[in-house]
C-alpha positions in Angstrom: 122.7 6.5 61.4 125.9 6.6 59.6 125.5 7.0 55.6 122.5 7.8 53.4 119.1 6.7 54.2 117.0 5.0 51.0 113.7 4.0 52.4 112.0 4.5 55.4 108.7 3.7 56.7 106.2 3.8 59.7 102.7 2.3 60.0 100.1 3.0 62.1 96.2 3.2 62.6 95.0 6.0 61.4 93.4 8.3 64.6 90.2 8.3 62.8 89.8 4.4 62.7 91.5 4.2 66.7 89.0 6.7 67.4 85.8 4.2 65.6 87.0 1.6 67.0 87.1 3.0 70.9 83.5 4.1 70.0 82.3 0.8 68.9 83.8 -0.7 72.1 82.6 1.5 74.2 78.8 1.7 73.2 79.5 -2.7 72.7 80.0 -2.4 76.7 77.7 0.6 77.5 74.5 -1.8 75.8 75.9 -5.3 77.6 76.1 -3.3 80.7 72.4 -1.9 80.2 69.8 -3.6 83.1 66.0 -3.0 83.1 64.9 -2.4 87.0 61.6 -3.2 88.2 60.2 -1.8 91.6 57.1 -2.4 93.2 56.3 0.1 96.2 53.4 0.8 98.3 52.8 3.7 96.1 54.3 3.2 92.8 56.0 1.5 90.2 59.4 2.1 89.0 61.2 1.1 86.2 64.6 2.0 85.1 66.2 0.9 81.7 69.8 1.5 82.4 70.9 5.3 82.2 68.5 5.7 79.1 64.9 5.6 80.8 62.9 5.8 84.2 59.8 6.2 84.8 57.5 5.9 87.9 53.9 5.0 87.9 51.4 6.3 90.7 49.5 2.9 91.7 46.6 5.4 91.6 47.6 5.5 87.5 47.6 2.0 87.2 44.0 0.5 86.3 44.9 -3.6 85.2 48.3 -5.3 85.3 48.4 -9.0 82.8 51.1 -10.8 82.9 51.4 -11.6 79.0 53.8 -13.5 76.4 54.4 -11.5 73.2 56.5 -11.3 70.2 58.9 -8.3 70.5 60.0 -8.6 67.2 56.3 -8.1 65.2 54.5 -6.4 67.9 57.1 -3.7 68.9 59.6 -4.0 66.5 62.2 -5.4 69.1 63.7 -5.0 72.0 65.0 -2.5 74.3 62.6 1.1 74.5 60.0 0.4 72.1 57.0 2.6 71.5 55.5 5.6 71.7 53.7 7.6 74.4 50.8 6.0 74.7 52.2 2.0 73.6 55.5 1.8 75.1 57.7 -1.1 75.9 60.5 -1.6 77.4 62.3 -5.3 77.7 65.7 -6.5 77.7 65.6 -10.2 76.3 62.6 -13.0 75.9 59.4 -12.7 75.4 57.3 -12.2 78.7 56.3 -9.5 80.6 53.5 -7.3 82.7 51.5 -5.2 80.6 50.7 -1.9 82.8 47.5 -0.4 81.7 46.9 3.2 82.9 43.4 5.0 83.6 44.0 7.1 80.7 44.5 3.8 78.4 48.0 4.2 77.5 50.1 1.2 78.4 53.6 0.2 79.0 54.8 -3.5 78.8 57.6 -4.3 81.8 59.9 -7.2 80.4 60.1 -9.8 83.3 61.9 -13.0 83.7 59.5 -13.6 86.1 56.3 -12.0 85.4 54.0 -13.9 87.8 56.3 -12.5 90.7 55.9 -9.0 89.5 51.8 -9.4 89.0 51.7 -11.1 92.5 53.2 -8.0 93.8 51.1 -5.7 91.8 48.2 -8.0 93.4 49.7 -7.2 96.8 49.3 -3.8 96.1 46.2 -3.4 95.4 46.5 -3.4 91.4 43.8 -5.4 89.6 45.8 -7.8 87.9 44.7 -11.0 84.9 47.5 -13.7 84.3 47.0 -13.9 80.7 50.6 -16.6 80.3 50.3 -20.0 78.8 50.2 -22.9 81.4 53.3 -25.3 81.1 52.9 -28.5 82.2 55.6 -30.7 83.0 55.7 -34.6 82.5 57.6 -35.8 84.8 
């Protein structure tokens, strides 16, 4: 630059908000990418919630299986891992699911898309199970 400079200026974010805003975006993505895994085996039942939570159930744990429609909103506050030790849920979206009842009474609610395929299963296994969902009939 030839001559005297009289006003100069750069603008940026500051680090601080890059650095919010990275965070926000990442944990935006982490959640989206978050699945809830349901896995019926000759001996157990799995159920992962993304990288948060997994648990498996000895079918030998497991004394009833109802396939239910609740209100995650009033009856455990939301969704996602809901709970406590011995009432836990866990559910991703809607309001259906398989309510797991262990021989020591605690229970944990599997959200399902499909939760007469997962009690069928259960069923298959050997698990006592009570379809508890609302019939739908369809005019046609």
């Amino acid at each position: 630059m030839n001559g005297p400079v009289f006003y100069h200026e750069t603008q940026g974010f500051s680090p601080a908000v890059v650095a919010v805003m990275l965070a926000a975006v990442a944990l935006l993505a982490a959640l989206l990418m978050l699945r809830l895994t349901t896995t019926v085996t000759g001996d157990s039942v799995s159920v992962r919630y993304g990288f948060l939570y997994e648990t498996r159930i000895p079918l030998s744990q497991i004394a009833l299986a109802e396939a239910v429609e609740y209100a995650p909103l009033r009856e455990y506050g939301g969704w996602g891992i809901r709970g406590s030790r011995r009432r836990r849920a866990l559910n991703a979206r809607g309001n259906r699911g398989v309510l797991l009842t262990r021989i020591d009474g605690s229970t944990l609610l599997v959200g399902s898309q499909r939760p007469r395929e997962l009690l069928e299963a259960l069923s298959r296994v050997g698990i006592a199970t009570q379809d508890r969902l609302p019939i739908v009939v369809k005019n046609f």
